[in-house]
C-alpha positions, -999 to +999 in steps of 0.1 A: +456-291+051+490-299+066+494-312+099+502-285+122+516-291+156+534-263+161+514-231+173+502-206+146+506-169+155+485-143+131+499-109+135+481-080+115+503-051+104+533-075+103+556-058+075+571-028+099+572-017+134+560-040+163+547-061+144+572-071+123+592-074+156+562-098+168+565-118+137+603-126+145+596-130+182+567-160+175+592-172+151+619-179+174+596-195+199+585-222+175+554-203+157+543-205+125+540-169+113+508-155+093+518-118+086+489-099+068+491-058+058+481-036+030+520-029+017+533-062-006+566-059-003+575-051+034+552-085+042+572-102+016+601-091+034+592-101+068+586-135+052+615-142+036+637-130+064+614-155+088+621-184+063+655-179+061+659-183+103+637-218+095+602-210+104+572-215+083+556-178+074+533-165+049+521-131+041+488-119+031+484-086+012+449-074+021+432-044+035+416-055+073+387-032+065+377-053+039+350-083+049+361-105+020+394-100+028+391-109+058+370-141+050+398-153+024+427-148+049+408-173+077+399-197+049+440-201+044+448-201+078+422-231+081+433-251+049+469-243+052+474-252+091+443-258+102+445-240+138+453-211+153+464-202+188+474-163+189+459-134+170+479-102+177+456-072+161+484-044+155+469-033+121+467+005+124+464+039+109+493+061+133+517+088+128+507+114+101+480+089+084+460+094+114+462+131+124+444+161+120+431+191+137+398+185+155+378+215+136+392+205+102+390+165+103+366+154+079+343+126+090+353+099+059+393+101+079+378+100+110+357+070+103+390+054+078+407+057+110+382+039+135+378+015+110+408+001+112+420+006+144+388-010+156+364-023+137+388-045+117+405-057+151+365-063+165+359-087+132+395-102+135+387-114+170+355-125+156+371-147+131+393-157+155+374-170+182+364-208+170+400-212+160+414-198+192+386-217+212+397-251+202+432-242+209+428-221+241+448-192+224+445-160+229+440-123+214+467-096+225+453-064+207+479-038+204+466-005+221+481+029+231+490+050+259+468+074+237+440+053+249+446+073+281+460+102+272+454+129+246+476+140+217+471+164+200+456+167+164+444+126+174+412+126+185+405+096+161+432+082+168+428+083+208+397+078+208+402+041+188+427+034+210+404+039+240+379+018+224+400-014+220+411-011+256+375-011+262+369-045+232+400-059+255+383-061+286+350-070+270+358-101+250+380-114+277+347-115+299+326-129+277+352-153+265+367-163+296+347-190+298+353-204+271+391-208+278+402-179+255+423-143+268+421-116+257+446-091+267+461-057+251+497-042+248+499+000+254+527+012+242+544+048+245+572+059+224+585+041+206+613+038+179+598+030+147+602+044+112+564+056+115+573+077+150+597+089+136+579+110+108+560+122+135+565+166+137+538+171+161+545+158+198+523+148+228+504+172+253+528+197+241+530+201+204+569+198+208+588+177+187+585+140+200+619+134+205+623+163+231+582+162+240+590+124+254+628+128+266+609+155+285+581+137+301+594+098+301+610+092+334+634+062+316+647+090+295+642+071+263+617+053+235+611+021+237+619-001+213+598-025+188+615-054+200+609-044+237+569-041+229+570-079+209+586-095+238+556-084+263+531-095+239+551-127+237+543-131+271+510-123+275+502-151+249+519-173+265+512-199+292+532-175+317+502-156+315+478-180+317+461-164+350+460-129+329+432-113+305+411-084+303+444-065+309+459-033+290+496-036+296+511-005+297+547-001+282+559+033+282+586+042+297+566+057+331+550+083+309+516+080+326+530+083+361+529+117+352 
């Protein structure tokens, strides 16, 4: 084990999106970066690009659904730095991967797509929580507004998203006392490769560029770098009187 006094910053689904954005974030405040995902070579990416701005990053190509996996990827984070102080759970199955009509959904995508959504982000926090306890870290989980609000052909979808708004405010109680937050990011839209494949919009089933120009008052998406800064500050000591709280960061789209 080296020694580690810099903090250690775990972000699942690091090799695209907001998480990659988090990755680079953490990095430029000091972190060490663990990036895990289930695509090689974006992770690889991430990594090399976080190396080259002088942090210390690894990637871990794994599947969060998988309990081994899962096992193997704490066992490094333990013998390579031997703490961890933020676990950002943003592993998830979005955009066309997780959509489907209600009537025609078969249970096995349904389940994939609870699994790891989550499940996996349920067992992360487990795995997490001796780490994070000796460290006083803390979990952001990385919610949606569809947690609120329905979409349609997402009723997996949504209905994960509900679910870790409800895991947020649930481990932060129990964990409060034992110096760890717990705290969740809900996004809107936002511009990311995987949005942008979207065809099929909110409420509406309009397009999601005109379905959200339409019904965000700020007129725009959000961007990926927008969403890593405020998970950036709920892990950090700026938040330090803050947990059990979904953050909502979309635009004003649930004024409506």
């Amino acid at each position: 084990m080296q020694h580690q006094d810099k903090p250690v910053v775990l972000v699942t689904g690091g090799g695209s999106g907001i998480g990659a954005a988090a990755c680079h974030r953490f990095a430029r405040d000091g972190a060490s970066i663990v990036l895990c995902g289930i695509d090689e070579a974006p992770l690889e990416a991430i990594a090399r690009e976080l190396q080259a701005s002088g942090a210390e990053a690894i990637s871990v190509c794994m599947d969060v659904t998988e309990v081994t996996a899962r096992q193997k990827l704490f066992e490094t984070i333990s013998q390579r730095f031997g703490r961890l102080d933020v676990l950002v759970n943003n592993a998830a199955l979005i955009g066309q991967a997780a959509m489907a009509p209600a009537e025609t959904q078969s249970l096995e995508h349904f389940e994939r797509i609870v699994s790891v959504n989550l499940t996996a982000a349920f067992a992360m926090a487990q795995l997490a929580f001796p780490f994070l306890r000796q460290s006083g870290g803390s979990i952001v989980n990385v919610s949606s507004v569809g947690g609120s609000a329905a979409q349609f052909h997402a009723a997996a979808y949504c209905a994960s998203k509900a679910g870790i708004d409800a895991l947020t405010r649930s481990l932060a109680l129990e964990w409060a006392a034992s110096g760890v937050r717990v705290n969740a990011l809900a996004p809107g839209d936002i511009q990311t490769k995987t949005t942008d494949a979207l065809k099929t919009g909110w409420k509406t089933g309009e397009t999601p560029k005109s379905s959200f120009a339409r019904t965000t008052p700020l007129g725009r998406p959000g961007t990926a770098e927008e969403m890593a800064d405020v998970i950036a500050f709920l892990a950090s000591p700026a938040a330090s009187f803050i947990t059990g709280e979904v953050l909502r960061a979309d635009g004003g789209f649930l004024t409506y």
